[in-house]
N, CA, C and O of each residue as an XYZ file, in Angstrom:
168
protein
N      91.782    128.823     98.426
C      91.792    127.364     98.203
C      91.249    126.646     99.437
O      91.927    125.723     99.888
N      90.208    126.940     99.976
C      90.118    126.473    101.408
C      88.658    125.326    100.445
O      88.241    124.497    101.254
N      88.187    125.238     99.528
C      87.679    124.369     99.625
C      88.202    123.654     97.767
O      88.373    124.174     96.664
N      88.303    121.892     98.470
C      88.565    121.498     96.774
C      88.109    121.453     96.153
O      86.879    121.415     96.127
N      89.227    121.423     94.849
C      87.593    121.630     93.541
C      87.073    120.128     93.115
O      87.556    119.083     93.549
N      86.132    120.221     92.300
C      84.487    119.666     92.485
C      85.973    118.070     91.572
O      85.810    116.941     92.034
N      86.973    118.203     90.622
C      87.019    117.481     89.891
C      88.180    116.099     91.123
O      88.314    114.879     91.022
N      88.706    117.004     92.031
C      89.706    116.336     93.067
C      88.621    115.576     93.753
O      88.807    114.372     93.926
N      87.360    116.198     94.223
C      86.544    115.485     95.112
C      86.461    113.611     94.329
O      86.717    112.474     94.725
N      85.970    114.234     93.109
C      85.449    113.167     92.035
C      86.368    112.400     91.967
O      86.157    111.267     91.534
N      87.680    112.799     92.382
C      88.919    111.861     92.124
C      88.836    110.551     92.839
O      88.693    109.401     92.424
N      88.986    111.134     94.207
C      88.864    110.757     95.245
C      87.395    109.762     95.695
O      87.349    108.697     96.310
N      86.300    110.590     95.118
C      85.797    109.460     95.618
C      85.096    108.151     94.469
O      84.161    107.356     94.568
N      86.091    108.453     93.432
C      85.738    107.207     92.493
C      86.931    106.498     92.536
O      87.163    105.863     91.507
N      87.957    106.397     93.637
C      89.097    106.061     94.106
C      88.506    105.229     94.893
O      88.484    104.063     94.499
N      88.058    105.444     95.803
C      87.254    104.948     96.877
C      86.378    104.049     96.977
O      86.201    103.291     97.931
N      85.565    104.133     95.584
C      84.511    103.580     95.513
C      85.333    102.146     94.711
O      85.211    100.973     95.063
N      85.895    102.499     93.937
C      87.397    101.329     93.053
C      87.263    100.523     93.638
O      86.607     99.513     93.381
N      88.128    100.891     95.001
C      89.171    100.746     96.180
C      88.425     99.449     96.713
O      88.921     98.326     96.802
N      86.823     99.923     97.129
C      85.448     99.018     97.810
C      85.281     97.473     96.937
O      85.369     96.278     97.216
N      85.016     98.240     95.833
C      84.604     97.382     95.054
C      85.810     96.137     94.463
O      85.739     94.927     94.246
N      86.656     96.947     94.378
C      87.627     95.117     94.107
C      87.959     94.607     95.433
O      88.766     93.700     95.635
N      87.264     95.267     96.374
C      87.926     94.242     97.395
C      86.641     93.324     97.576
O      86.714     92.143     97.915
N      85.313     94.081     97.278
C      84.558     93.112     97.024
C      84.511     91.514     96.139
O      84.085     90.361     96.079
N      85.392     92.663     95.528
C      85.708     91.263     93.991
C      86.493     89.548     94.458
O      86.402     88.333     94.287
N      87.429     90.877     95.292
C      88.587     89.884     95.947
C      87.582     88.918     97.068
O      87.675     87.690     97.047
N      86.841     89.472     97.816
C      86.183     88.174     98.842
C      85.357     87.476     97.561
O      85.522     86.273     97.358
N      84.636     88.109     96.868
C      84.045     86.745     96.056
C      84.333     86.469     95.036
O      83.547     86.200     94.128
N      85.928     86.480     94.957
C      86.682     85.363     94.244
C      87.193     84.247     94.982
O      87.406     83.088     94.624
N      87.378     84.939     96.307
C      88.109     83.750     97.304
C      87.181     82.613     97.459
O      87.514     81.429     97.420
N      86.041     83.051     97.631
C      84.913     82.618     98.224
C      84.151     81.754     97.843
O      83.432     80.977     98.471
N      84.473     82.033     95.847
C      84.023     81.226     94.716
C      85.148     80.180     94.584
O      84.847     79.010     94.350
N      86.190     80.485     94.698
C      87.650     79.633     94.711
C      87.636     78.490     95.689
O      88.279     77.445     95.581
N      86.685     78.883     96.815
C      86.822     77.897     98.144
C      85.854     77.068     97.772
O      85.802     76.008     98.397
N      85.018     77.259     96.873
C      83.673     76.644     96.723
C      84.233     75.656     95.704
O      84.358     74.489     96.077
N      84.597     75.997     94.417
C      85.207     75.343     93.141
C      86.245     74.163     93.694
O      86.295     73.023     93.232
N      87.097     74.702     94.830
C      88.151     73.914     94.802
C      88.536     73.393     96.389
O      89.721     73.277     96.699
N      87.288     73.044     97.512
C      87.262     73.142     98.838
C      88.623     72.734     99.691
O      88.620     72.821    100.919
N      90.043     72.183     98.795
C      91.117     71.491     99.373
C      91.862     72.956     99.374
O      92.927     73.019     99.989
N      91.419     74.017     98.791
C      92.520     75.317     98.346
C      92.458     76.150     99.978
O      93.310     76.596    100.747
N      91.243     76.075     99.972
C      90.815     76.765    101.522
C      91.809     76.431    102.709
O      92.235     75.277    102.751
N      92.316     77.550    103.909
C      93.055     77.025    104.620
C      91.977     76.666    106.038
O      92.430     76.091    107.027
């Protein structure tokens, strides 16, 4: 078992890639939120 298998890798890195991407989501929601509503912004 010294190397993982091919389906854990895949786990992991479509975990990852998730992980990236809603945080992407999250800055340009904030970002769209600050724009829509400029008093919400701190």
């Amino acid at each position: 078992m010294s190397r993982p298998s091919g389906s854990a890798v895949l786990a992991v890195t479509t975990a990852v890639a998730l992980s990236g991407s809603g945080a992407a989501l999250d800055s340009s929601a904030a970002v769209l939120s600050n724009l829509v509503e400029p008093g919400s912004g701190s």
